[in-house]
Structure formats: C-alpha cells, structure tokens
MDAnalysis code that builds the backbone (N, CA, C; Angstrom):
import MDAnalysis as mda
import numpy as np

u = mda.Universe.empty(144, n_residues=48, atom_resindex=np.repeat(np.arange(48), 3), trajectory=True)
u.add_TopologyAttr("name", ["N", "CA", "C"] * 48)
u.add_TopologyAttr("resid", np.arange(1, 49))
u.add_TopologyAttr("resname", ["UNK", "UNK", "UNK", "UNK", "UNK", "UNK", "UNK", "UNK", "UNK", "UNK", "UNK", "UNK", "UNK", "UNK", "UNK", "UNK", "UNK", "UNK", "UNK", "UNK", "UNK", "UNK", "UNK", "UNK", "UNK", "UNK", "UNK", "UNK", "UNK", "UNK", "UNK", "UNK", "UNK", "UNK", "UNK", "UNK", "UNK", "UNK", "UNK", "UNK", "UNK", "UNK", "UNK", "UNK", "UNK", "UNK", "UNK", "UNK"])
u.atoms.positions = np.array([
    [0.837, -1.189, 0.000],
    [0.000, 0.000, 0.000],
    [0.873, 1.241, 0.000],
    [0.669, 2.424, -0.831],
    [1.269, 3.414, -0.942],
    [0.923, 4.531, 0.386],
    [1.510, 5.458, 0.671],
    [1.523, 5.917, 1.848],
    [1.399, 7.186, 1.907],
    [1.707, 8.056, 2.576],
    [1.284, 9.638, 2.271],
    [1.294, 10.276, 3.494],
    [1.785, 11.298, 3.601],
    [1.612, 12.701, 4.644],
    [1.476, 13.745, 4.217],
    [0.972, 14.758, 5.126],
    [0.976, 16.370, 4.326],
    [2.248, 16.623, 4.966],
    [2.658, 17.354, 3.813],
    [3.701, 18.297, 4.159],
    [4.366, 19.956, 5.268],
    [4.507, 20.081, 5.789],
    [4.562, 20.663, 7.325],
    [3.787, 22.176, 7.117],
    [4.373, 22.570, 6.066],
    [3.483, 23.925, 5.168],
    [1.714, 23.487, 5.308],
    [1.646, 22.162, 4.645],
    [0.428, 22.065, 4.461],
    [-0.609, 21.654, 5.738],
    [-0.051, 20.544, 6.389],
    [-0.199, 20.807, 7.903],
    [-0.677, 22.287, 8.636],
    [0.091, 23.357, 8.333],
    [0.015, 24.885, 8.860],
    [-1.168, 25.295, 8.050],
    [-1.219, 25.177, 6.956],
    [-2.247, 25.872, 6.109],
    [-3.711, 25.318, 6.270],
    [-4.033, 24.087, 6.841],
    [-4.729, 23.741, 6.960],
    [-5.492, 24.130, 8.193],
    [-4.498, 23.863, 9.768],
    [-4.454, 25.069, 10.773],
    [-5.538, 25.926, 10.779],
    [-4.646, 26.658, 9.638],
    [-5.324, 28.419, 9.351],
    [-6.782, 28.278, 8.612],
    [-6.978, 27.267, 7.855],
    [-8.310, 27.158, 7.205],
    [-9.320, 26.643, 8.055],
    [-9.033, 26.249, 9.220],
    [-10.153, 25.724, 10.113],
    [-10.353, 26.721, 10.950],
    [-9.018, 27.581, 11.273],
    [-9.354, 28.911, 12.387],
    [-10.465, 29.788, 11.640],
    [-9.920, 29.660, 10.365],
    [-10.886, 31.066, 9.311],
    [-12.221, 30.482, 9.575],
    [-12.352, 29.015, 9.053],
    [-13.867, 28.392, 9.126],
    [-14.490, 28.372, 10.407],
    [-13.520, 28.080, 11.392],
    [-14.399, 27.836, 12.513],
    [-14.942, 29.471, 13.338],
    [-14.503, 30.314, 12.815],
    [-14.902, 31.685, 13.632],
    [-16.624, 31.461, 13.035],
    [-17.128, 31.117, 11.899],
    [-18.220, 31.269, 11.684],
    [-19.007, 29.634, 11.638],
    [-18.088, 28.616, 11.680],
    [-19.175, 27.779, 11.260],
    [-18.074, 26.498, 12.091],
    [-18.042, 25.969, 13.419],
    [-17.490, 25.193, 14.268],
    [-17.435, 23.566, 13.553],
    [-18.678, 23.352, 13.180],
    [-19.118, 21.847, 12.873],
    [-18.781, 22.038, 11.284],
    [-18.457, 22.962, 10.286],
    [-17.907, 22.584, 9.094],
    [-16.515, 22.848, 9.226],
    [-15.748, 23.449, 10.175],
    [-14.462, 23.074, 10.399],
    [-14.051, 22.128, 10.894],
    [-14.422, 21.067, 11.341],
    [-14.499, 20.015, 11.687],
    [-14.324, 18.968, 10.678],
    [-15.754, 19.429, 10.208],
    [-15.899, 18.234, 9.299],
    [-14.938, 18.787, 8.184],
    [-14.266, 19.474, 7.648],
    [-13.045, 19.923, 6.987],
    [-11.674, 19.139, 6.933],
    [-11.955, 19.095, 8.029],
    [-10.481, 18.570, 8.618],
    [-10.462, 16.554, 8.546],
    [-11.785, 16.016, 9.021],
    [-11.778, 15.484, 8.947],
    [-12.023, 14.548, 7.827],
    [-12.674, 15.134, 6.774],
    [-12.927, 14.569, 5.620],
    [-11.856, 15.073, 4.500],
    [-11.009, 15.751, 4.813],
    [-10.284, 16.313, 3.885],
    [-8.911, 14.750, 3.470],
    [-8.727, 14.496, 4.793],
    [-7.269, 13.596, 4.799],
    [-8.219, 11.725, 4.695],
    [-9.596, 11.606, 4.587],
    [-10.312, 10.657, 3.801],
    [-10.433, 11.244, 2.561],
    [-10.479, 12.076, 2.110],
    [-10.594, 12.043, 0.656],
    [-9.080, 11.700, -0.160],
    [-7.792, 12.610, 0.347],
    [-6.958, 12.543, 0.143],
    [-6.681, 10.572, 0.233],
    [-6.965, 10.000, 1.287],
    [-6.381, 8.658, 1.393],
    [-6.901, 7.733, 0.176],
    [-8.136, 8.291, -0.310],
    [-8.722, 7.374, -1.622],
    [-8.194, 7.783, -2.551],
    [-7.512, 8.872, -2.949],
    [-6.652, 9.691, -4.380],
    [-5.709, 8.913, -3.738],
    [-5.260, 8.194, -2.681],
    [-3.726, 7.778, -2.962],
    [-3.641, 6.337, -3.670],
    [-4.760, 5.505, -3.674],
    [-4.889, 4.443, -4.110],
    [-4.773, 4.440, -5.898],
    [-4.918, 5.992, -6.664],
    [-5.109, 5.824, -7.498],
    [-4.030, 7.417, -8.188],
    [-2.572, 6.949, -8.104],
    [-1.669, 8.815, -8.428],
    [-2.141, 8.913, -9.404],
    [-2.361, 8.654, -10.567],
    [-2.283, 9.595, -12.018],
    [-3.952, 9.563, -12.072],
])
C-alpha cells in the first residue's frame, strides 16, 4: 500500500483554514479537517 503525509506547510495551512472556518461555522471546520485527509487517502490508491 502506498503511503502519504501532508507536508509541514500544508499541515500549517490547513491550521489556518479551520481557524478562518471555525470563527463562523465550528461543525464545518471540523468536518473539513476530517474529511479532507479521507478524501486525500482514496486519491492515494489511485496517483495519475
């Protein structure tokens, strides 16, 4: 199985996209975060 991490930048940037989201909307920063690195894990099964 192929494998994957975000990169430390992207890690940070992501951070910042849940602070921005969560000032207005708590439960879609959430779910942001959490569905973001499941979506990413099914694109890894398949690079090109």
């Amino acid at each position: 199985m192929i494998g994957y991490d975000f990169h430390p930048a992207a890690r940070a940037d992501l951070d910042e996209i849940w602070q921005f989201i969560s000032a207005d909307n708590l439960d879609a920063a959430d779910r942001l975060v959490t569905e973001l690195p499941a979506t990413v894990r099914g694109l890894v099964r398949y690079p090109n």
